[in-house]
Backbone as a chain_set.jsonl record, in Angstrom:
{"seq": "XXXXXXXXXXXXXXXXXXXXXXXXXXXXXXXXXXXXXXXXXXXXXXXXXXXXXXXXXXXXXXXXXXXXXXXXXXXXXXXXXXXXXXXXXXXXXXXXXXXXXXXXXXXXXXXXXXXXXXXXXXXXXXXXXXXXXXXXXXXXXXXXXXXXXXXXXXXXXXXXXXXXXXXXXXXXXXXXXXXXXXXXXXXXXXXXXXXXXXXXXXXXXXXXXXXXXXXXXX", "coords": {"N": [[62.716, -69.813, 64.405], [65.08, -72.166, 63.831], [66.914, -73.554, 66.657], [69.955, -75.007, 68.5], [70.421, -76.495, 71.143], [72.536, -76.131, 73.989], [73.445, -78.753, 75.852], [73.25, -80.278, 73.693], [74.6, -79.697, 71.719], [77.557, -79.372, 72.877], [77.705, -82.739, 73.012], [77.533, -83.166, 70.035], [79.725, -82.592, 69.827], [81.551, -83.99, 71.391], [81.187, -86.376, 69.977], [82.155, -85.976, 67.328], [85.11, -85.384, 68.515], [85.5, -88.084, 69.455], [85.03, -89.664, 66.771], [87.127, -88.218, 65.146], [89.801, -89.015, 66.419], [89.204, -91.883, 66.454], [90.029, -92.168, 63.742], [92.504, -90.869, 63.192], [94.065, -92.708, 65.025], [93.005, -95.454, 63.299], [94.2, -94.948, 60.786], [97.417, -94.082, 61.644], [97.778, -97.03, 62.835], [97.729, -98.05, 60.358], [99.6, -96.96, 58.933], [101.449, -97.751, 60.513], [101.611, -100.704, 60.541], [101.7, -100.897, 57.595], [105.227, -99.652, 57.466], [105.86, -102.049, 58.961], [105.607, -104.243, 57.637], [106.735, -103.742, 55.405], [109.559, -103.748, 56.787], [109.361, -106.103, 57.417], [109.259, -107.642, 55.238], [111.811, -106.647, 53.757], [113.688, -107.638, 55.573], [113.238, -110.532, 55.361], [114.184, -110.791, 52.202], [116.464, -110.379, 52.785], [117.523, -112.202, 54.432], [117.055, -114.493, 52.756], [118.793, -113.879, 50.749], [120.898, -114.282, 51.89], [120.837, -116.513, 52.727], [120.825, -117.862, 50.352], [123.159, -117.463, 49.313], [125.121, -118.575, 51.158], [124.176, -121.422, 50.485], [124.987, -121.43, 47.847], [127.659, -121.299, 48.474], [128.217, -123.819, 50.039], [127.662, -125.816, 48.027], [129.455, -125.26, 46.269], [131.388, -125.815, 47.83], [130.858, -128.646, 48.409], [130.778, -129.768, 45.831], [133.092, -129.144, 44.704], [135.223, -131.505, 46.43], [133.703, -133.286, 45.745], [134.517, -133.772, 43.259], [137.57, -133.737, 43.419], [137.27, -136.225, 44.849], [136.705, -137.92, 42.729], [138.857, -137.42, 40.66], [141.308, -137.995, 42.284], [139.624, -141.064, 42.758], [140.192, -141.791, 40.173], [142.929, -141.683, 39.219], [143.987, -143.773, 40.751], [143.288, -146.66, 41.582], [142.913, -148.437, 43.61], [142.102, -146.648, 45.53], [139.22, -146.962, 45.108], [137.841, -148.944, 46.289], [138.379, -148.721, 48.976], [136.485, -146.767, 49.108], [134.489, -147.907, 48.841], [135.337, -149.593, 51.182], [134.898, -147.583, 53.176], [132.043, -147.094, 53.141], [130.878, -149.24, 54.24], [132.074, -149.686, 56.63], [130.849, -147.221, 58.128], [128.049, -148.1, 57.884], [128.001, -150.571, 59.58], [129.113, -149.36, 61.753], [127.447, -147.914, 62.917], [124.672, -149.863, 62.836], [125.648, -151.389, 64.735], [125.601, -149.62, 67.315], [125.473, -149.425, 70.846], [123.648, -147.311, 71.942], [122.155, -146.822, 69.725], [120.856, -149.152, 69.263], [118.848, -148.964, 71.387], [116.688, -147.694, 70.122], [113.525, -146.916, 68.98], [112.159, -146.796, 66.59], [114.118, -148.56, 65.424], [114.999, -150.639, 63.315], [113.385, -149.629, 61.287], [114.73, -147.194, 61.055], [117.462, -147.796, 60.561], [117.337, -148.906, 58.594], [116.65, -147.445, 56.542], [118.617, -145.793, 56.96], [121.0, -147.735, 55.974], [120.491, -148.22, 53.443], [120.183, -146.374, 52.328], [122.897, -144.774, 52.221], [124.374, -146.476, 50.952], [122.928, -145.771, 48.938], [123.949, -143.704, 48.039], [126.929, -144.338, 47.902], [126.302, -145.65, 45.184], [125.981, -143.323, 43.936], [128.154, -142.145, 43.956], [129.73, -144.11, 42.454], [128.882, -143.945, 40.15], [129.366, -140.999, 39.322], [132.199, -141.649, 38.941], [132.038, -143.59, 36.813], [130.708, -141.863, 34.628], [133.048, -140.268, 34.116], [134.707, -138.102, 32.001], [137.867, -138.15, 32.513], [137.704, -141.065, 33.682], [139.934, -143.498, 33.96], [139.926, -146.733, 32.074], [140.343, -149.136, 33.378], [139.475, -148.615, 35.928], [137.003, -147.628, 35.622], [135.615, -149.902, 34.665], [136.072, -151.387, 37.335], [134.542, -149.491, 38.849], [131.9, -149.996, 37.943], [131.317, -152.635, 38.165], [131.164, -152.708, 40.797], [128.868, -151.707, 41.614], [127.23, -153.177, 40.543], [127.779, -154.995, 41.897], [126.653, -154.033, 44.45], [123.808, -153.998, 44.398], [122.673, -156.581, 43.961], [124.244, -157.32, 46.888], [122.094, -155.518, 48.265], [119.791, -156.678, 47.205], [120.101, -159.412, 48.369], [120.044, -159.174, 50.968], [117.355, -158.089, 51.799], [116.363, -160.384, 51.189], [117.03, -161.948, 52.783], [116.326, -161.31, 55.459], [113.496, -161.489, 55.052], [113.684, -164.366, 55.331], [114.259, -164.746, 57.871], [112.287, -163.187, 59.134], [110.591, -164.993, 58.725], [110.569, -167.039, 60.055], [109.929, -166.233, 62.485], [110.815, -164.406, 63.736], [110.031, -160.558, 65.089], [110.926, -158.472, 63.404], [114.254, -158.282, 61.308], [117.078, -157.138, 60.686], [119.456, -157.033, 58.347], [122.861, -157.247, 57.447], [125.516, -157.335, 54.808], [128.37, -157.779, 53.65], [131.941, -157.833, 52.236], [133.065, -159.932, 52.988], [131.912, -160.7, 55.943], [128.519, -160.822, 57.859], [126.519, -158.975, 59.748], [123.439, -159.313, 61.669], [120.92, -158.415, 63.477], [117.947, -159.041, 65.081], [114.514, -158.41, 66.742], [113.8, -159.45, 69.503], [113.424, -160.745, 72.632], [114.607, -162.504, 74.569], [117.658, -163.778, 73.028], [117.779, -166.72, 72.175], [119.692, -169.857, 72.185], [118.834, -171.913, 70.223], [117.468, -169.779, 68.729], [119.666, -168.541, 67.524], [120.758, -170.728, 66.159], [119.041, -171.354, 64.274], [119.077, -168.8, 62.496], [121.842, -168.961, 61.61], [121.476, -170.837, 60.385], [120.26, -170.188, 58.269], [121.637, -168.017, 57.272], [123.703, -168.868, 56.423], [122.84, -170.677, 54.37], [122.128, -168.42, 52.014], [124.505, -167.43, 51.808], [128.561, -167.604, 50.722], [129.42, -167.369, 53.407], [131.45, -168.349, 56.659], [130.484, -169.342, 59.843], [131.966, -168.416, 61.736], [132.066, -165.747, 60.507], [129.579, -164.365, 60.976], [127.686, -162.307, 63.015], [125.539, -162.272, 65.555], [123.004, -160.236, 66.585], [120.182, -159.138, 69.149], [117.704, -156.524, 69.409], [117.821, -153.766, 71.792]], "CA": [[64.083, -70.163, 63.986], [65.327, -73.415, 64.575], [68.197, -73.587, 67.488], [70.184, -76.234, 69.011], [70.7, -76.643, 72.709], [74.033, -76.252, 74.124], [74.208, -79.939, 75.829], [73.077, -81.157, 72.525], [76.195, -78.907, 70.934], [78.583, -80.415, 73.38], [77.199, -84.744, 72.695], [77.636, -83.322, 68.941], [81.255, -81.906, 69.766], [82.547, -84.813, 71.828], [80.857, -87.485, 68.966], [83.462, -85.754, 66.212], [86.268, -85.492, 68.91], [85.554, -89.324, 69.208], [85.57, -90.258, 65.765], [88.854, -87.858, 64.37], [90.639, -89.622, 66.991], [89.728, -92.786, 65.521], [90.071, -92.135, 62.571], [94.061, -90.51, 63.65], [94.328, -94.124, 65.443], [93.249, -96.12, 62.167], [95.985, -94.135, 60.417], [98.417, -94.302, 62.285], [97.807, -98.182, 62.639], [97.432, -98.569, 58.659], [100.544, -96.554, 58.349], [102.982, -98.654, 61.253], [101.337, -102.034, 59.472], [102.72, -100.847, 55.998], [106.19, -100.118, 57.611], [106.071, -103.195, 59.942], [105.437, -105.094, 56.431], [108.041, -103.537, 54.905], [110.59, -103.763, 57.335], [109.814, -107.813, 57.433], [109.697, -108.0, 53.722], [113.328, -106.511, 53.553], [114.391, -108.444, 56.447], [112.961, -112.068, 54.577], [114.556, -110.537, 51.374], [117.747, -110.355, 52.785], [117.499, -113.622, 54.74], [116.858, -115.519, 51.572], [119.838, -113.969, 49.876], [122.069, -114.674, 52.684], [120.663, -118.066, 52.593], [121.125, -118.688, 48.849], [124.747, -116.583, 49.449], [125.318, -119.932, 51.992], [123.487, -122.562, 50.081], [125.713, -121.259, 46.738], [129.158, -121.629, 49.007], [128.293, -125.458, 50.17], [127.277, -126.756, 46.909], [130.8, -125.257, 45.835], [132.232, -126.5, 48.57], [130.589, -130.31, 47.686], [131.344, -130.024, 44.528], [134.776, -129.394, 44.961], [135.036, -132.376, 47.362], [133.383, -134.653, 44.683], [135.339, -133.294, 41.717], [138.57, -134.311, 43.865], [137.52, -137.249, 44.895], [136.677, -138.739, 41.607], [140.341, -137.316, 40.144], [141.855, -139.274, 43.561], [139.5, -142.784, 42.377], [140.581, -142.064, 38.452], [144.273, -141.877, 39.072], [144.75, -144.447, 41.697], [142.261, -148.035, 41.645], [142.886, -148.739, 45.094], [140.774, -146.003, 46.466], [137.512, -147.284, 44.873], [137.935, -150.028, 47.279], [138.684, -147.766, 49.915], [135.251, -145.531, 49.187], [133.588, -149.002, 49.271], [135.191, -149.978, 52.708], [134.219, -146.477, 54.451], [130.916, -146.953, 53.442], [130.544, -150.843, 54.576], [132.542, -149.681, 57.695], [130.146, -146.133, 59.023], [127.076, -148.742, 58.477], [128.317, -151.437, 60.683], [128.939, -148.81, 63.356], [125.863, -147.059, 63.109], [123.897, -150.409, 63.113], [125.372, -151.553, 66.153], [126.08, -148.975, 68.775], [124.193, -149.31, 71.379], [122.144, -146.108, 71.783], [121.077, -147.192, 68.47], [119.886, -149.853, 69.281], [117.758, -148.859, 72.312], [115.969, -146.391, 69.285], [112.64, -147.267, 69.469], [112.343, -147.333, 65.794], [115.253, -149.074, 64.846], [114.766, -151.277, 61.932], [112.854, -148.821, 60.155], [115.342, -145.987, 60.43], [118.754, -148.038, 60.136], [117.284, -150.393, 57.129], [116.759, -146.335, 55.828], [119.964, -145.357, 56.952], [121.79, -148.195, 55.722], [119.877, -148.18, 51.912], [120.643, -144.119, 52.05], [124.499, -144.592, 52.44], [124.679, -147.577, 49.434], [122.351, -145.057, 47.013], [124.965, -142.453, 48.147], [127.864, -144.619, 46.922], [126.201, -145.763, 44.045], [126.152, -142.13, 43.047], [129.357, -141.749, 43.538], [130.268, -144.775, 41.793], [128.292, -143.695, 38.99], [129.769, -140.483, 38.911], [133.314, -141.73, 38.533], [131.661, -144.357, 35.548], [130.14, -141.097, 34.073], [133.561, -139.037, 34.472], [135.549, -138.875, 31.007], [139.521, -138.524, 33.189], [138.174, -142.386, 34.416], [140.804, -144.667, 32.974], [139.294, -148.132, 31.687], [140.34, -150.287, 34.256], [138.795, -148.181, 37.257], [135.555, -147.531, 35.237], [134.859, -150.834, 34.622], [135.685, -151.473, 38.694], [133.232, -149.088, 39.646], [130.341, -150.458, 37.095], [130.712, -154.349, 38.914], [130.551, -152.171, 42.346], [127.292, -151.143, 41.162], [126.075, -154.592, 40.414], [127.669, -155.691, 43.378], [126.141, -153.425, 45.252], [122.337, -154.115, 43.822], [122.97, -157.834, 44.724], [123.761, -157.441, 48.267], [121.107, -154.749, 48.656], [118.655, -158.061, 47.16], [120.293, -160.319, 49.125], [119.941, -158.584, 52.444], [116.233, -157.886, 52.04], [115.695, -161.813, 51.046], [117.284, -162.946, 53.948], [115.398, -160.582, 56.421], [112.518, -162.309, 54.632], [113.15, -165.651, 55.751], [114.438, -164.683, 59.576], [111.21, -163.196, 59.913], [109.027, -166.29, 58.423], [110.722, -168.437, 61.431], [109.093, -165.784, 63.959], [110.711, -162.661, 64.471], [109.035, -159.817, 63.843], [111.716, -158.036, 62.429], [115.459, -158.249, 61.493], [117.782, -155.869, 59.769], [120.791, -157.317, 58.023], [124.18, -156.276, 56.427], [126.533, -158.294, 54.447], [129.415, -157.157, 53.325], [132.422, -159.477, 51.135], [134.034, -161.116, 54.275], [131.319, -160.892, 56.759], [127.807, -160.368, 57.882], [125.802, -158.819, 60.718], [122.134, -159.354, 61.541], [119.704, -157.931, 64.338], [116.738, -159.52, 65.493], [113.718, -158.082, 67.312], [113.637, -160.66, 70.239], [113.039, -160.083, 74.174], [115.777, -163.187, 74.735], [117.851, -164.684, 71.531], [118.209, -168.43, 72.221], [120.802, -171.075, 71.094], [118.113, -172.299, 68.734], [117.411, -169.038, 67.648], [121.189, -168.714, 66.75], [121.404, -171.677, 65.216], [117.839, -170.988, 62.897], [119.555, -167.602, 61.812], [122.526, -168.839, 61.23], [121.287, -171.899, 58.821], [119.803, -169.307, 57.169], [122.594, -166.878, 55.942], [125.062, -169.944, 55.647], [122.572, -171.005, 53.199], [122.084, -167.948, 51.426], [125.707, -166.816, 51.515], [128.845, -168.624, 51.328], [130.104, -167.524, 54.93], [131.352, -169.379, 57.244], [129.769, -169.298, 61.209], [132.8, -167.696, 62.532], [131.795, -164.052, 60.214], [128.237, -164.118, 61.29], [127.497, -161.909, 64.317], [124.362, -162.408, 65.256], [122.729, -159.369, 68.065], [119.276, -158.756, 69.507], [117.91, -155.705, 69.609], [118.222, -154.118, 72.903]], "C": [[64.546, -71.401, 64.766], [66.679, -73.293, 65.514], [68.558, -74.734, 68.279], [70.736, -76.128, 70.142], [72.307, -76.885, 73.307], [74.568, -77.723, 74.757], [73.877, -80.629, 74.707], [74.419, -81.114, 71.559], [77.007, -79.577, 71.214], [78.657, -82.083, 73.153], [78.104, -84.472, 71.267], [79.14, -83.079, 68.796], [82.179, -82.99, 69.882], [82.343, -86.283, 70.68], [82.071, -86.935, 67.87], [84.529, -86.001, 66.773], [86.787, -87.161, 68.929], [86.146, -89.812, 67.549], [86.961, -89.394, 64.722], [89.693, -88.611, 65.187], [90.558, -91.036, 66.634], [90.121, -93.343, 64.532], [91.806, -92.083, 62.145], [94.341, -91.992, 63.997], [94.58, -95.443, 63.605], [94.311, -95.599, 61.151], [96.833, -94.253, 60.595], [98.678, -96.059, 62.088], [98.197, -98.527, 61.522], [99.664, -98.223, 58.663], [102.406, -97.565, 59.272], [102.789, -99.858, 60.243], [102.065, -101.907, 58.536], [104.323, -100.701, 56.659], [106.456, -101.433, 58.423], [106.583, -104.404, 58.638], [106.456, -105.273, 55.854], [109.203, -103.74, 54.991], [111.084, -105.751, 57.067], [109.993, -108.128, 55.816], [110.915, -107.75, 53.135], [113.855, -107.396, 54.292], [114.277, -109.942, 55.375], [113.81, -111.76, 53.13], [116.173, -110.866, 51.442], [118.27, -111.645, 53.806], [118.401, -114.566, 53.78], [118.088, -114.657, 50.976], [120.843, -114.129, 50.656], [122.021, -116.362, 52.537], [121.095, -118.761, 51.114], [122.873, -118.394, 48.701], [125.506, -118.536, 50.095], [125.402, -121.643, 51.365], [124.56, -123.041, 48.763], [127.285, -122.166, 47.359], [129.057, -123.421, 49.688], [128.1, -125.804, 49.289], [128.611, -126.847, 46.182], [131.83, -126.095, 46.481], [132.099, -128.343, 48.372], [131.087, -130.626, 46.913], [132.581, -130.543, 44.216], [135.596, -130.883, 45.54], [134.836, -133.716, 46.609], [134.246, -134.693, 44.153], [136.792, -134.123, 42.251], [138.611, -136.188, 44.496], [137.314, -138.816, 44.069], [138.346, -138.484, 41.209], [140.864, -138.046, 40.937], [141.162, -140.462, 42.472], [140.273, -143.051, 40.877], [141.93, -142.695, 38.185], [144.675, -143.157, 39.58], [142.952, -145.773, 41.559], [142.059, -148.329, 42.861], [142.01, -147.683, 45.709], [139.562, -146.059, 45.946], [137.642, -148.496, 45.738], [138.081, -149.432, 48.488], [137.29, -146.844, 49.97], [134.21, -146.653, 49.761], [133.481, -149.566, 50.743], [134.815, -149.097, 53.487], [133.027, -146.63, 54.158], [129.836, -148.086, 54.535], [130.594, -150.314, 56.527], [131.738, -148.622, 59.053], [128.803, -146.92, 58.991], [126.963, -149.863, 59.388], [128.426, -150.305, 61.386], [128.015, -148.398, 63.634], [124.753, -148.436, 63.259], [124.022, -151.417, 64.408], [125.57, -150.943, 67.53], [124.718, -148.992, 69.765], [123.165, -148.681, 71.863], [121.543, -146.896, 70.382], [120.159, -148.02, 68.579], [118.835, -150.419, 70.25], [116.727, -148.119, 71.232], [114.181, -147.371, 69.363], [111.925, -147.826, 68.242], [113.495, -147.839, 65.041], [115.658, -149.78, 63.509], [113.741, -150.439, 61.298], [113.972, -147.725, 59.624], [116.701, -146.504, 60.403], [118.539, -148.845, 58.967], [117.263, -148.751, 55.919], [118.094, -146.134, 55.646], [121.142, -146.436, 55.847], [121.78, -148.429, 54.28], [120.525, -146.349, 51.274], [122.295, -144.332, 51.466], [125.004, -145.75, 51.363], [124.019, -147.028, 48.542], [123.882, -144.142, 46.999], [126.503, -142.483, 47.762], [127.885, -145.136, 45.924], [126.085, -144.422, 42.891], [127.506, -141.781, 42.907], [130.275, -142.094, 42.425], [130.086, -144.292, 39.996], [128.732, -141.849, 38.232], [131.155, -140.636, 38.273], [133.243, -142.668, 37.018], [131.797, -143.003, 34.358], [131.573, -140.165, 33.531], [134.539, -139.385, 33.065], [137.283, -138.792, 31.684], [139.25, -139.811, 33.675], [138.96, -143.181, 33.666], [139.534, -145.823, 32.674], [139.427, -149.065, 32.938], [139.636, -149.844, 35.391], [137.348, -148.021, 36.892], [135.067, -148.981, 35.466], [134.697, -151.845, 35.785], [134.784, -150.868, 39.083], [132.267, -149.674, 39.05], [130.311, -152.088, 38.077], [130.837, -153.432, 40.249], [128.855, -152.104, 42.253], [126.829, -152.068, 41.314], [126.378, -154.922, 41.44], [126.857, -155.384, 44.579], [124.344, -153.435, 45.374], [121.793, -155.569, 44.415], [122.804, -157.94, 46.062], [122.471, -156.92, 48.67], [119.799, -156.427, 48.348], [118.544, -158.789, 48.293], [119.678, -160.196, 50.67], [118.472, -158.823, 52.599], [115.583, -159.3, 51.695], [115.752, -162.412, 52.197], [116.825, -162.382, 55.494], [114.493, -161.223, 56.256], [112.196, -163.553, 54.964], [113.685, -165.738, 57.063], [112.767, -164.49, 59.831], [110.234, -164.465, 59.58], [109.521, -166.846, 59.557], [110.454, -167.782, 63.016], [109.289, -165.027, 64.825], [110.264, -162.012, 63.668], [109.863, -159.088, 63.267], [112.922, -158.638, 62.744], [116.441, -156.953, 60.617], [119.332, -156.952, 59.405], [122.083, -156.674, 56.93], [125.199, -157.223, 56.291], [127.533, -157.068, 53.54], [130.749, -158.32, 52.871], [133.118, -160.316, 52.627], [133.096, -161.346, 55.626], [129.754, -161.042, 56.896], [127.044, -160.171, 59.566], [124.251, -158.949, 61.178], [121.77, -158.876, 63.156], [118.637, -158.067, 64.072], [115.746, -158.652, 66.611], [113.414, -159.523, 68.236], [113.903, -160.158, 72.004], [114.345, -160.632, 74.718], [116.345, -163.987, 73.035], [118.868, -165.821, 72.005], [118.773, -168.973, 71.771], [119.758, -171.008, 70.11], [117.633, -171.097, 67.754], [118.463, -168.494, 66.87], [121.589, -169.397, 65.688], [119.864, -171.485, 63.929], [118.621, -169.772, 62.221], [120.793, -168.044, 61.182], [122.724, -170.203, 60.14], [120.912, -171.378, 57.61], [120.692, -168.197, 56.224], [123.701, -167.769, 55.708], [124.56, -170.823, 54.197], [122.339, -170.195, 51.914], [123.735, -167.178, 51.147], [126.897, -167.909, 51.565], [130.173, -168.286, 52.422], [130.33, -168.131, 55.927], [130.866, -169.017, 58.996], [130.583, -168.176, 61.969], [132.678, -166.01, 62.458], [130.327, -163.665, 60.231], [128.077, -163.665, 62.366], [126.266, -161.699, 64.587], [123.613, -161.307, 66.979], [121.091, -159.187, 68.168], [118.634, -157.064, 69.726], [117.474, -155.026, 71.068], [116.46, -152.98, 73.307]], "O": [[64.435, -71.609, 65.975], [67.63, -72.836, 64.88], [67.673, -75.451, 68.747], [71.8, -75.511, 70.101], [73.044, -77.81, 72.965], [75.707, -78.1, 74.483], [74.276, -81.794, 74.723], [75.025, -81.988, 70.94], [77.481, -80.393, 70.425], [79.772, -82.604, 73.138], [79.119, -85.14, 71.069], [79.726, -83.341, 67.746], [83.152, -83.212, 69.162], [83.241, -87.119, 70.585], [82.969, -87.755, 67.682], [85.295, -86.723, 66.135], [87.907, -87.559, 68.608], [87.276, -90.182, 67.233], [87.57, -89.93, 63.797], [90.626, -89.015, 64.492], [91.636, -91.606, 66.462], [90.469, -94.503, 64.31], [92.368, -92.768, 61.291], [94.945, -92.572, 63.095], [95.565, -95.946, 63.065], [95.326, -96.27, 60.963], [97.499, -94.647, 59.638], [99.581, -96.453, 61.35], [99.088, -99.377, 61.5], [100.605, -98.992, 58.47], [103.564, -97.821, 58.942], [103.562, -100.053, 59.304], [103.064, -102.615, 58.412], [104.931, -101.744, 56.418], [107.641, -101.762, 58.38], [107.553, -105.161, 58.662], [107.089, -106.312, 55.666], [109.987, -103.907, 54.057], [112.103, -106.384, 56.793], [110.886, -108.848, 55.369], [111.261, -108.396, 52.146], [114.642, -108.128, 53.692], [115.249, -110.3, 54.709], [114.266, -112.852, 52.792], [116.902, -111.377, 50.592], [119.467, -111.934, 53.83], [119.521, -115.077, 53.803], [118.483, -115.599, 50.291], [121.92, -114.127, 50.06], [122.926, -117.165, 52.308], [121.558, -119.88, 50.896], [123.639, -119.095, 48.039], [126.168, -119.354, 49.455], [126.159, -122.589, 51.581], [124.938, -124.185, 48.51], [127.812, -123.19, 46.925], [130.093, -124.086, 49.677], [128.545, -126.938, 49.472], [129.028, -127.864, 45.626], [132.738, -126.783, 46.015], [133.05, -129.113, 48.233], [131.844, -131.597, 46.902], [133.041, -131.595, 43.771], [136.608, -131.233, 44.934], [135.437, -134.786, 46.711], [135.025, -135.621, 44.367], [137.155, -135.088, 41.578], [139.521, -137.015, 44.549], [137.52, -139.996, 44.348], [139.101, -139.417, 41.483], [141.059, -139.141, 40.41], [141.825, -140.837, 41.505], [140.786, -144.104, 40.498], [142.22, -143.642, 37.454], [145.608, -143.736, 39.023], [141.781, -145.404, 41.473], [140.894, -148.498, 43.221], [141.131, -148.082, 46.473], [138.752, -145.2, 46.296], [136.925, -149.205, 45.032], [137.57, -150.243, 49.261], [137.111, -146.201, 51.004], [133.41, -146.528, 50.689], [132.486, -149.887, 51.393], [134.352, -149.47, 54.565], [132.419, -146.215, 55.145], [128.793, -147.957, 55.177], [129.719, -150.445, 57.384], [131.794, -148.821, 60.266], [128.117, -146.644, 59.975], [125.89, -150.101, 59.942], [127.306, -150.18, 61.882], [127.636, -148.501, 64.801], [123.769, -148.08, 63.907], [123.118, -152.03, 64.976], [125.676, -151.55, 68.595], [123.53, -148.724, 69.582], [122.068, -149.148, 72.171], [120.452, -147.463, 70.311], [118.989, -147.914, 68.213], [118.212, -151.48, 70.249], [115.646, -147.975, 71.804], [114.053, -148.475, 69.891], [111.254, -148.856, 68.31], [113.699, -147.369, 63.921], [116.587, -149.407, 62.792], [113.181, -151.162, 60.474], [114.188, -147.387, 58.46], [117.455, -145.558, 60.174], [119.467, -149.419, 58.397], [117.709, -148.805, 54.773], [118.707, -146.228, 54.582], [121.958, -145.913, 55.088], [122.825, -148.798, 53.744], [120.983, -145.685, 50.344], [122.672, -144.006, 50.341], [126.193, -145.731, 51.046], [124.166, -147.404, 47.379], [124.67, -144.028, 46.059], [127.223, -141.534, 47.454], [128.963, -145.337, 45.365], [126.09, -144.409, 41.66], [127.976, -141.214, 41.921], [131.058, -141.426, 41.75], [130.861, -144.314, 39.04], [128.509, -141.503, 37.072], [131.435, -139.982, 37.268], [134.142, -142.561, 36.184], [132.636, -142.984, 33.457], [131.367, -139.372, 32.613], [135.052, -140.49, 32.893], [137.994, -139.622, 31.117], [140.247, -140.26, 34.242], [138.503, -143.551, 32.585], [138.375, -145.669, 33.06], [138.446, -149.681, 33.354], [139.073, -150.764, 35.984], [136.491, -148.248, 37.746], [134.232, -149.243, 36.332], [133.884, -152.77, 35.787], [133.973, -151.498, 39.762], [131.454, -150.013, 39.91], [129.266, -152.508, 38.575], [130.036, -154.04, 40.959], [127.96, -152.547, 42.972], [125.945, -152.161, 42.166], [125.472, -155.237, 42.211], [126.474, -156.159, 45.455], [123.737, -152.937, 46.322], [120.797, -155.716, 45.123], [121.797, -158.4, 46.601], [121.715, -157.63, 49.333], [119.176, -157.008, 49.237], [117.574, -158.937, 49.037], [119.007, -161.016, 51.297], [118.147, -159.672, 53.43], [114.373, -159.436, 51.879], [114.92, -163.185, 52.671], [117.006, -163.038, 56.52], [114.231, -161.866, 57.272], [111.056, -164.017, 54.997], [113.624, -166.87, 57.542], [112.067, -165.274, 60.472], [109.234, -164.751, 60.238], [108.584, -167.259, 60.241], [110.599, -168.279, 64.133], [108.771, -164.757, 65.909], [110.028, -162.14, 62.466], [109.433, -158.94, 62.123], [113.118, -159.293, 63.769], [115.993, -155.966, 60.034], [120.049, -157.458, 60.268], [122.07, -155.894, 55.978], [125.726, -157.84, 57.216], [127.342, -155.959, 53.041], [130.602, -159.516, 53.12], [133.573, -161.455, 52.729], [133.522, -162.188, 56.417], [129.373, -161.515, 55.825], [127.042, -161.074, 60.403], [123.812, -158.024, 60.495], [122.642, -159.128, 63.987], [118.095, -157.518, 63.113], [116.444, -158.151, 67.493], [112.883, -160.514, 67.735], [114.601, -159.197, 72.328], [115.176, -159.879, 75.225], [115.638, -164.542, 72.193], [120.089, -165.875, 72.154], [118.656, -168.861, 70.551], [119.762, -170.144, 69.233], [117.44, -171.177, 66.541], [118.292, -168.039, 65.74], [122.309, -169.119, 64.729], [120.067, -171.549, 62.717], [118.742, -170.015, 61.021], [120.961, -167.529, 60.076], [123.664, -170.498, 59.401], [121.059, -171.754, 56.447], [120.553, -167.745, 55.087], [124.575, -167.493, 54.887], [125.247, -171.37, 53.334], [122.302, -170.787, 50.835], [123.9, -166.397, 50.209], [126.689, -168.958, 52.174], [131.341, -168.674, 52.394], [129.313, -168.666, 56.368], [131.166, -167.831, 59.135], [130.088, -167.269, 62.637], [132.9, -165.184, 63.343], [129.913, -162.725, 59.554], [128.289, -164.544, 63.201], [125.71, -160.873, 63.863], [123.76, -161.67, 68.146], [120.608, -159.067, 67.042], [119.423, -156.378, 70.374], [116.681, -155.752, 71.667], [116.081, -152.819, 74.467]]}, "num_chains": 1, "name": "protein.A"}
């Protein structure tokens, strides 16, 4: 008769006690995992509808904001001239303060900035074109904003074009109807490089020396 040895019994006892306990372990594991899952998949669920809850209440809130400030340009002419000077007026400050213009990329991210903030009132403009409460006479002010605004944007990037042919490596400029500002990439900016810059936008514009401010960048 075949018989099996009692420390063989015990190896065979503690080999099952081994594997139900890992088996209890993988279980257990499987079963926290699925709520762990769960818990984050409600949590992200309810994120994202707080977030769209959020996202919903600013777009209203924009909206609103627009909606009023087209009815404001419709009624009244004078504040499309007024949308035009705050925009002229937050890119002159922003292109010369002088943190800015320690930035390291500077003429890349204020020639952005300053293209961003003229699409951003050509949308506007274009919403008040688009809007049927615009009277006639304010529509057909915002539509020559537009062109006006396409123009300078040319202008600007022509006359960057011929600062740098005379040997900086960059410039950034901004005209605007009564003035203009320019910044040069230059270590020192010399009489003569004053007077080269400033043959150059007296020939492309017709400003006179006194509304040309001409800065280095720092």
């Amino acid at each position: 008769m075949f018989t099996i040895k009692k420390p063989a019994i015990i190896t065979i006892l503690v080999a099952l006690l081994v594997l139900t306990g890992y088996i209890n372990h993988q279980m257990t594991q499987n079963s926290v995992s699925k709520i762990s899952n769960d818990y984050q998949n409600h949590e992200e669920k309810e994120l994202a509808k707080t977030q769209q809850e959020n996202n919903k209440d600013s777009i209203e809130t924009i909206s609103k904001e627009k909606d009023s400030k087209k009815e404001n340009v419709g009624k009244e002419g004078e504040n499309l001239s007024n949308l035009t000077e705050e925009i002229n007026t937050n890119i002159e400050k922003n292109i010369s303060k002088e943190e800015n213009l320690k930035s390291r990329n500077y003429f890349v991210e204020h020639r952005l900035s300053r293209d961003k903030m003229r699409a951003n009132l050509v949308d506007d403009l274009k919403d008040i074109v688009d809007d049927e409460k615009t009277n006639n006479e304010v529509r057909a002010k915002a539509q020559s904003e537009i062109i006006k605004m396409g123009e300078i944007s040319e202008q600007e990037l022509h006359i960057e074009g011929l600062i740098k042919a005379k040997g900086f490596d960059e410039a950034l400029v901004f005209l605007k109807g009564d003035g203009a500002k320019i910044v040069v990439s230059s270590d020192e900016l010399t009489e003569q490089d004053v007077v080269k810059i400033l043959d150059i936008v007296k020939s492309e514009t017709e400003l006179d020396s006194s509304n040309i401010k001409i800065m280095k960048k720092q």
